[in-house]
C-alpha positions in Angstrom: -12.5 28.1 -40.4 -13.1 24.2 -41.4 -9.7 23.8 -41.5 -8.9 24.7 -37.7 -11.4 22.3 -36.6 -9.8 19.2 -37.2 -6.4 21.2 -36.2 -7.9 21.8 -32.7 -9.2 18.1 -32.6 -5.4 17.2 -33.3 -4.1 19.2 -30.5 -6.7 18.1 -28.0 -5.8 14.4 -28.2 -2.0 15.2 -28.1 -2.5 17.3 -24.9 -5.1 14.5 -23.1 -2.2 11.8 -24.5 0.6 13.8 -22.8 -1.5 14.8 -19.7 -2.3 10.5 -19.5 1.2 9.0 -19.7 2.7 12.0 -17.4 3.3 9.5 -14.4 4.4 6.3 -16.3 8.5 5.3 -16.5 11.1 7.1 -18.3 12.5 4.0 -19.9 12.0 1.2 -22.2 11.1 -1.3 -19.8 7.1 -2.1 -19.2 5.9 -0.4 -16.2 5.8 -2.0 -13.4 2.6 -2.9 -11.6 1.6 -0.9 -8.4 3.6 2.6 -10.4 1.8 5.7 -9.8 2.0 9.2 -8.6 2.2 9.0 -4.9 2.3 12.4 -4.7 -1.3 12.5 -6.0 -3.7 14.4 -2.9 -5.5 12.1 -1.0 -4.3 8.8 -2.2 -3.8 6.0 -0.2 -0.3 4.0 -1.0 2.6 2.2 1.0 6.4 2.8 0.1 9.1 0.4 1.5 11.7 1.7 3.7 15.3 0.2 3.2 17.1 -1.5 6.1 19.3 1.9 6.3 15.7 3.7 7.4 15.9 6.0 4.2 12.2 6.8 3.3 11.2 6.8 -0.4 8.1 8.0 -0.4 8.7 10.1 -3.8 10.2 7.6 -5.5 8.0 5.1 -7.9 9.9 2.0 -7.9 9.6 1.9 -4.0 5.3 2.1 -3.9 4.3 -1.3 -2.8 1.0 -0.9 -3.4 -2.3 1.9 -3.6 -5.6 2.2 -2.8 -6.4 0.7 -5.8 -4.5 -2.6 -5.5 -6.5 -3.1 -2.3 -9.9 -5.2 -3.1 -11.3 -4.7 0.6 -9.9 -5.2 4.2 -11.8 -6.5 7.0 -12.0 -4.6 10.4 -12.6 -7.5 12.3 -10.0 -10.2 11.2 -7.5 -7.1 9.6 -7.5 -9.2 6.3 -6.3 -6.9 3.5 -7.3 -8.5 0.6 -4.8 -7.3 -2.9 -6.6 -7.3 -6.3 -4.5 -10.3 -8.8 -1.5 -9.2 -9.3 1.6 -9.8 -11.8 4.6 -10.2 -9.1 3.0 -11.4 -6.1 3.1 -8.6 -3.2 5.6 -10.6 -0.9 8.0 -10.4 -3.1 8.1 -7.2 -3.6 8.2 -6.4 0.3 11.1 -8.6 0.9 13.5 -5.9 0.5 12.4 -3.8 2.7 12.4 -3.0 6.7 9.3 -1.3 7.3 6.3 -0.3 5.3 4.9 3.3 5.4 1.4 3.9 4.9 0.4 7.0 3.0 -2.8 9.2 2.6 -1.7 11.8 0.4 1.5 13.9 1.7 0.4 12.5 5.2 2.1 9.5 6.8 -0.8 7.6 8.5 1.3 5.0 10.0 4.5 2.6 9.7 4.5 -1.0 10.2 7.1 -2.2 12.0 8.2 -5.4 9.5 6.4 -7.7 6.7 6.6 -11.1 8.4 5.4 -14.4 7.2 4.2 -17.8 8.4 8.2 -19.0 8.8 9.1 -15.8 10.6 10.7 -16.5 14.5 11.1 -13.4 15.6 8.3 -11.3 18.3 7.2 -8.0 16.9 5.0 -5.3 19.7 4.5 -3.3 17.4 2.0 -2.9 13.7 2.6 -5.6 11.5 1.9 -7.3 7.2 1.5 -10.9 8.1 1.5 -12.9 4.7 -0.1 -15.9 6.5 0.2 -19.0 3.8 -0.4 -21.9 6.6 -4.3 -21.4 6.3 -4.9 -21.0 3.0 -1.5 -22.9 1.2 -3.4 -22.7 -2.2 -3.7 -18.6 -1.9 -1.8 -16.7 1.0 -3.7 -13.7 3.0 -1.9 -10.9 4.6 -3.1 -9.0 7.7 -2.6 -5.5 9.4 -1.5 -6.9 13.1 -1.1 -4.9 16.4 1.9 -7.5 17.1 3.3 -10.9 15.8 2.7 -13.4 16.7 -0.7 -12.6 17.8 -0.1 -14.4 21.5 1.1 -11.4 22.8 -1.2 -8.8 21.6 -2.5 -8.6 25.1 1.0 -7.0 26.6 1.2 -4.0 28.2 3.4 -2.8 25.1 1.2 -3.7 22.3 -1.8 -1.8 23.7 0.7 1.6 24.3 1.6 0.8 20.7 -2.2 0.2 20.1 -3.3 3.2 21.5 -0.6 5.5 19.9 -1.9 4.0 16.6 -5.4 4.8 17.3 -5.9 8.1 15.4 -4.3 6.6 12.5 -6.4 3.3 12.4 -9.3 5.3 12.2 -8.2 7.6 9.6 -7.3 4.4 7.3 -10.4 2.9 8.3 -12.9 5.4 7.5 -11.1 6.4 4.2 -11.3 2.9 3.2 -14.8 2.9 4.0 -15.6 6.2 2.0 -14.5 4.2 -1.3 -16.3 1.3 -0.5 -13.5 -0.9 0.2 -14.2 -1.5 4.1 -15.6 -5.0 5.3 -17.1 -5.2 9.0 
């Protein structure tokens, strides 16, 4: 019987191992920060959606970023503040259209474009604004009901705002449940 014991040790660690890695790349490359299970229940993640509107949700390589990238967002300004990351987050938004935001299998809501500073162009609709003309030494990006914020008070942002509402506080008081909401 002494001799099973450190056989069952053995087989512990190589299932905990196996059970560890099961959600990391099938390749040689170093995974990629932001890579996890999206599929996970109740996680909170964003996945890129390609110009041609194809959602890819399930796949890895297209989760921008999880609940646990996000350091705290601020109800009152709509500052979501990322954790420090390897590839800054703007650069891996640029190839995508929209953004869709995730709580488990459930789409919470999708925001219509990631715009910056430089961006011309009038959004009605939820918005990422990677604002870098504040703050040049460190940009901040912000969940907007529009862009630019001028026009927030159209009658078309506050349909938009009001069809969003259900969601907002869904992502709001899940944020706040792991301590990550700012008032």
């Amino acid at each position: 019987m002494k001799y099973y014991k450190p056989i069952a040790w053995m087989m512990a660690i190589a299932i905990a191992s196996m059970t560890m890695t099961a959600c990391s790349l099938d390749s040689d490359e170093p995974e990629k920060p932001f890579t996890t299970c999206p599929s996970e229940k109740g996680i909170l993640y964003a996945c890129g959606i390609s110009q041609s509107e194809t959602r890819a949700a399930s796949d890895a390589q297209d989760v921008l970023f999880t609940e646990d990238d996000i350091e705290w967002f601020n109800v009152t300004t709509r500052e979501i503040k990322f954790k420090d990351m390897d590839e800054p987050l703007y650069k891996r938004m640029q190839p995508f259209h929209k953004i869709e935001f995730h709580l488990g299998d459930d789409a919470l809501f999708v925001v219509s474009s990631f715009v910056g500073d430089w961006d011309s162009r009038t959004f009605t609709n939820l918005v990422l604004h990677y604002d870098v003309i504040t703050d040049p030494n460190q940009g901040h990006y912000y969940l907007q009901d529009c862009y630019p914020l001028q026009f927030a008070d159209t009658d078309e942002v506050k349909a938009n705002r009001m069809k969003n509402a259900s969601q907002w506080e869904t992502f709001t008081k899940y944020l706040e449940s792991k301590g990550k909401l700012k008032k």
